[in-house]
TORZA-292728 format. One line per field, with one value per atom (N, C-alpha, C): residue in three letters; atom name; residue number from 1; chain; x, y, z. Coordinates in steps of 0.001 Angstrom, whole numbers, plus 500000, padded with zeros to 6 digits. Layout:
BEGIN
rest = (ALA|...)
atom = (CA|...)
nr = (NUM|...)
kette = (A|...)
x = (X|...)
y = (Y|...)
z = (Z|...)
//
This chain:
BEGIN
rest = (UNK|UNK|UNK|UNK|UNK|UNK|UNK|UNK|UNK|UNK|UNK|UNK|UNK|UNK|UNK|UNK|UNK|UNK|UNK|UNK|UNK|UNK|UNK|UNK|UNK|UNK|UNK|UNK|UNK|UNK|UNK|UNK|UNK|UNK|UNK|UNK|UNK|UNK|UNK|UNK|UNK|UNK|UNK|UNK|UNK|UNK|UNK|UNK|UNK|UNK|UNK|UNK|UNK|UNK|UNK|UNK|UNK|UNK|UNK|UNK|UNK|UNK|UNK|UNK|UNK|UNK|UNK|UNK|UNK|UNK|UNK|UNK|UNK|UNK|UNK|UNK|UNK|UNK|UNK|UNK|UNK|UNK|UNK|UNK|UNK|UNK|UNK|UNK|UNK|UNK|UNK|UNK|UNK|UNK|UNK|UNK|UNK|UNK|UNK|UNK|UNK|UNK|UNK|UNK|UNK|UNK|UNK|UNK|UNK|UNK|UNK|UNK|UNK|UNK|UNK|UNK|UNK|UNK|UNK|UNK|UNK|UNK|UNK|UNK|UNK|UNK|UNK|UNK|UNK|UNK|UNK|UNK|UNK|UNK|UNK|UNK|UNK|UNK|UNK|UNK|UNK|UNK|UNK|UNK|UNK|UNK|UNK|UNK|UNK|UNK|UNK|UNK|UNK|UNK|UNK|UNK|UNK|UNK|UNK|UNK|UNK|UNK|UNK|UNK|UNK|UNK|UNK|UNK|UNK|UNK|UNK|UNK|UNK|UNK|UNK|UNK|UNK|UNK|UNK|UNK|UNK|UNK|UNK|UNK|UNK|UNK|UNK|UNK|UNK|UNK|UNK|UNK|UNK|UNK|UNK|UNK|UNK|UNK|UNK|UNK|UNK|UNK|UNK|UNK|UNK|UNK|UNK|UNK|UNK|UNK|UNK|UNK|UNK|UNK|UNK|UNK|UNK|UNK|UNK|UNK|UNK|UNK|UNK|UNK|UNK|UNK|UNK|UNK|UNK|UNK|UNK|UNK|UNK|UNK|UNK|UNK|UNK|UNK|UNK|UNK|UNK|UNK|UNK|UNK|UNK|UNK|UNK|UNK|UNK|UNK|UNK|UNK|UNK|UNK|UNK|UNK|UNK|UNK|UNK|UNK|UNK|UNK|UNK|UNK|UNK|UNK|UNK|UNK|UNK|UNK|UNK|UNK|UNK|UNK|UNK|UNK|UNK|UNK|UNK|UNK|UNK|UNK|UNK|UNK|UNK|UNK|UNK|UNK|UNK|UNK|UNK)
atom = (N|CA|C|N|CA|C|N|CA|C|N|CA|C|N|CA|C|N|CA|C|N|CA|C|N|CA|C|N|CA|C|N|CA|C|N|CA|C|N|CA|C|N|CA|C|N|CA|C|N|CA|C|N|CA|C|N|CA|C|N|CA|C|N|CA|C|N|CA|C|N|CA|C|N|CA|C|N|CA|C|N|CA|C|N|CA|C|N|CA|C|N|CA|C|N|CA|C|N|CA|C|N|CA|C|N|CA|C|N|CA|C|N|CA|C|N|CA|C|N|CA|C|N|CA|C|N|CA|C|N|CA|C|N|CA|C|N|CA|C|N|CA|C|N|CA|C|N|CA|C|N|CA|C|N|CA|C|N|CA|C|N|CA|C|N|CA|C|N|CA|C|N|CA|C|N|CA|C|N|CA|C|N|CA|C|N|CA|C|N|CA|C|N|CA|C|N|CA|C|N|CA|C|N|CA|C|N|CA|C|N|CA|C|N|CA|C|N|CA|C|N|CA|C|N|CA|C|N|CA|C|N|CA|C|N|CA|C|N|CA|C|N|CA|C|N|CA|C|N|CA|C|N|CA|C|N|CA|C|N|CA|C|N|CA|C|N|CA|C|N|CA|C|N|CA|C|N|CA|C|N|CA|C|N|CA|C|N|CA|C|N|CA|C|N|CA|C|N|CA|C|N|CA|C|N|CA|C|N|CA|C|N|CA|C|N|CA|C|N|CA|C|N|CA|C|N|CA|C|N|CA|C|N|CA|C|N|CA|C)
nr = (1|1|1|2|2|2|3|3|3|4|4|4|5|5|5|6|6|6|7|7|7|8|8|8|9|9|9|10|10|10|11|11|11|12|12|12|13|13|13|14|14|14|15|15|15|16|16|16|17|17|17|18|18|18|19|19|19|20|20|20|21|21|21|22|22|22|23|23|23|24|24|24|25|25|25|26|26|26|27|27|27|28|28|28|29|29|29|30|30|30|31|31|31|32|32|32|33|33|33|34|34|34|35|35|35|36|36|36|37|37|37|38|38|38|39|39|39|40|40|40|41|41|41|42|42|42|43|43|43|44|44|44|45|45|45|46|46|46|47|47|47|48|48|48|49|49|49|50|50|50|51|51|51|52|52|52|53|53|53|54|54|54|55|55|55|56|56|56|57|57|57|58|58|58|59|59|59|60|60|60|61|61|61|62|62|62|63|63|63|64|64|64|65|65|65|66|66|66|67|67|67|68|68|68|69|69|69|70|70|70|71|71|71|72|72|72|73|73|73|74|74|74|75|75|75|76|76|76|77|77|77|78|78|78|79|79|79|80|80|80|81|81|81|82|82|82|83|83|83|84|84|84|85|85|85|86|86|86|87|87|87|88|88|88|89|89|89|90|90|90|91|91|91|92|92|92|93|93|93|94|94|94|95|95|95|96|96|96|97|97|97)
kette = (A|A|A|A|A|A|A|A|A|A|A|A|A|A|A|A|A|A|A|A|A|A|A|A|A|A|A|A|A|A|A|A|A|A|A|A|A|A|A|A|A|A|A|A|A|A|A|A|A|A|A|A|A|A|A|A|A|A|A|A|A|A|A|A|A|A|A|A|A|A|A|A|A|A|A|A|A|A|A|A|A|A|A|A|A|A|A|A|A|A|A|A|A|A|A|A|A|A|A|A|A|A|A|A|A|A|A|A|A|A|A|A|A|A|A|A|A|A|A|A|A|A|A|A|A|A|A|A|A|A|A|A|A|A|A|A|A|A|A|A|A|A|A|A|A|A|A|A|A|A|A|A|A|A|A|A|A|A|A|A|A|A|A|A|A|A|A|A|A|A|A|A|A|A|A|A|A|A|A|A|A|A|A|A|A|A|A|A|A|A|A|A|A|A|A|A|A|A|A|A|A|A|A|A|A|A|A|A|A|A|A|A|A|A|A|A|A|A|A|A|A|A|A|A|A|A|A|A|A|A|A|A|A|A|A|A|A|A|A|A|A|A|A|A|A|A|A|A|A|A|A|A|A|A|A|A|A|A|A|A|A|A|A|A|A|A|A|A|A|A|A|A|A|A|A|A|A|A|A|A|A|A|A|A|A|A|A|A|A|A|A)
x = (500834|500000|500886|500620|501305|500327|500622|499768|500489|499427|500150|499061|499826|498886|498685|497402|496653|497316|497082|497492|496544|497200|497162|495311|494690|494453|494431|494299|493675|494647|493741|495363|495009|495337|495337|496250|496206|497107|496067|495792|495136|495542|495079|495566|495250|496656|496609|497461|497370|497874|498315|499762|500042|499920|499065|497971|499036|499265|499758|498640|498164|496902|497274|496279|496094|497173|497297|498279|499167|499711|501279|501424|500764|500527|500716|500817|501337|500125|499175|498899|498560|498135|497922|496522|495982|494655|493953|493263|492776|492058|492255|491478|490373|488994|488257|488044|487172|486813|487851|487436|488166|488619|489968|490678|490272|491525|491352|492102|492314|492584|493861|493633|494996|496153|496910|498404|498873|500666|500901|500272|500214|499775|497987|497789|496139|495594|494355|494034|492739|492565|491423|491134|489763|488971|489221|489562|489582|488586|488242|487090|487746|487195|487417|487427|487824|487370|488450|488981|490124|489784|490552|490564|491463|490267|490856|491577|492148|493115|494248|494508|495982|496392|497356|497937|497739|498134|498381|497087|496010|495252|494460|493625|492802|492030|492103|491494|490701|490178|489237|489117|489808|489559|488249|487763|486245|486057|485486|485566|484448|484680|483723|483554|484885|485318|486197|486445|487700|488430|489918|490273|490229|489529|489187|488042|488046|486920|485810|484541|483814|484534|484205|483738|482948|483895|483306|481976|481060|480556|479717|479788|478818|477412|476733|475006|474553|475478|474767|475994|475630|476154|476660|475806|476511|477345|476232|476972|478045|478657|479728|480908|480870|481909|481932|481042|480817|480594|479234|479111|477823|478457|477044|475787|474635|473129|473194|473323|473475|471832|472412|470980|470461|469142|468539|468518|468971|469121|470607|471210|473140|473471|474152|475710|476051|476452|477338|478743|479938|480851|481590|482074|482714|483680|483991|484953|486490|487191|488597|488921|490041|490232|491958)
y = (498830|500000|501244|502235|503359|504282|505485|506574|507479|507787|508669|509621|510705|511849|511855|512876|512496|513410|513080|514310|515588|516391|517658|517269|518601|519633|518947|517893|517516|517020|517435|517483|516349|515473|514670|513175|512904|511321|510355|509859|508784|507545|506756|505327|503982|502870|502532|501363|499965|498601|497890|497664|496358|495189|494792|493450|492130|491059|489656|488897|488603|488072|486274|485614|484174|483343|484231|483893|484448|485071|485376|487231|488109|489018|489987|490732|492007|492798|494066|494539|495795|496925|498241|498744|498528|498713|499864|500525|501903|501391|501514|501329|502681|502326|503074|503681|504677|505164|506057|506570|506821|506334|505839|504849|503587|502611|501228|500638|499123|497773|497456|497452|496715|496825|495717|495519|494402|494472|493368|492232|491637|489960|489453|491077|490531|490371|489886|489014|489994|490138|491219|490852|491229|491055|491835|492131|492950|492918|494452|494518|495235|495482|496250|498081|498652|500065|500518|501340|502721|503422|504538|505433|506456|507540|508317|509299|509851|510502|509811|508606|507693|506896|507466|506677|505044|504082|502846|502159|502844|502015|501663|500397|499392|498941|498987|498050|498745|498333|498883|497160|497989|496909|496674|495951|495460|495711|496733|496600|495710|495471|495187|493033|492906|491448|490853|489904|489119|490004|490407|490660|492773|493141|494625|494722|495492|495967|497498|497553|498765|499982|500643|502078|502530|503000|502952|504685|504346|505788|506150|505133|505547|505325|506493|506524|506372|506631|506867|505805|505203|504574|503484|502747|501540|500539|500185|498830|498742|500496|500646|500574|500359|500869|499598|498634|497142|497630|498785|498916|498402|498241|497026|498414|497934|498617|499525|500415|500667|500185|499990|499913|501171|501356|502204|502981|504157|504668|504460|503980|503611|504520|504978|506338|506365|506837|507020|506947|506302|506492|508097|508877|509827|509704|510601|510587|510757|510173|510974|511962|512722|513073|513194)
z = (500000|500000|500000|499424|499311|498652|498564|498186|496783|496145|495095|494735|493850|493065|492024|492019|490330|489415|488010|487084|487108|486694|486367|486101|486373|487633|488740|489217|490389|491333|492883|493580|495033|495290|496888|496920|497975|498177|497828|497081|496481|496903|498075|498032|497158|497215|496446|496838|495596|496512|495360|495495|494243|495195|494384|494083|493285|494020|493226|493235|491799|491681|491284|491289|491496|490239|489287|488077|487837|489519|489111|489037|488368|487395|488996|488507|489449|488842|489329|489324|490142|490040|491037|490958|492214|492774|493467|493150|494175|495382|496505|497442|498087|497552|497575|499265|499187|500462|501510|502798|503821|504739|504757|505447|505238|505541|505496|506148|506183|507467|506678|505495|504789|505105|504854|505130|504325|504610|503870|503490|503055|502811|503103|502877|503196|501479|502027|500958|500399|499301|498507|497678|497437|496046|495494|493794|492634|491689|491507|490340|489515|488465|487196|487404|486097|486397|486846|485768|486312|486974|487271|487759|487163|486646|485453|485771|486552|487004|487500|487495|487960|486944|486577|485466|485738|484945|485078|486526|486731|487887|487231|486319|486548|486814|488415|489122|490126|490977|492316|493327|494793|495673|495766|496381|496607|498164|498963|500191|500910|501930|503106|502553|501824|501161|501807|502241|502505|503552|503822|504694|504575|503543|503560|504516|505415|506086|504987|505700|505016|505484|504916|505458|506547|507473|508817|509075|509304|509835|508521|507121|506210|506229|505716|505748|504236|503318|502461|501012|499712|499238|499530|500936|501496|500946|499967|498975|498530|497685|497083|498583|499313|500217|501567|501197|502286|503691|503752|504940|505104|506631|506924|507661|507644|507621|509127|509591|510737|511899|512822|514155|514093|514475|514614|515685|516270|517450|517764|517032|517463|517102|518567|518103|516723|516280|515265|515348|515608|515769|514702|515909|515446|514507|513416|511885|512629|512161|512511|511341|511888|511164|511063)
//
């Protein structure tokens, strides 16, 4: 995992994960959302779909899959981001920042 920037105009640390997939192949993955669990040697699902501001990215992790956790504290776009349905009346856990 490591972070990089987009081309011209656009400006932030974009994270991001070379991926050794089941046949060997090296690839580089965006890991969607705000913050994540990942680390070495964990294990992720890959989907399709660049990302048009990063050169050479491909791919998109799959969150809330295998050893990626969701998106913690989301209300809205659950699915895209593997967050699970919140309780009704539950705190909200506060954002870091």
């Amino acid at each position: 995992m490591y972070t990089t920037t987009p081309k011209k105009p656009n400006s932030a640390m974009r994270k991001v994960a070379k991926v050794r997939l089941t046949n060997k192949q090296e690839i580089i993955a965006y890991i969607p959302g705000e913050g994540h669990n990942l680390q070495e040697h964990s294990i992720v699902l890959v989907r399709g779909g660049r990302v048009k501001d990063l050169p050479g990215v491909r791919y998109h992790i799959v969150r809330g899959s295998l050893d990626t956790a969701g998106v913690e504290g989301r209300k809205q776009q659950r699915s895209k981001y593997g967050t699970k349905r919140p309780k009704p009346g539950a705190a909200v856990p506060a954002k870091k920042k």
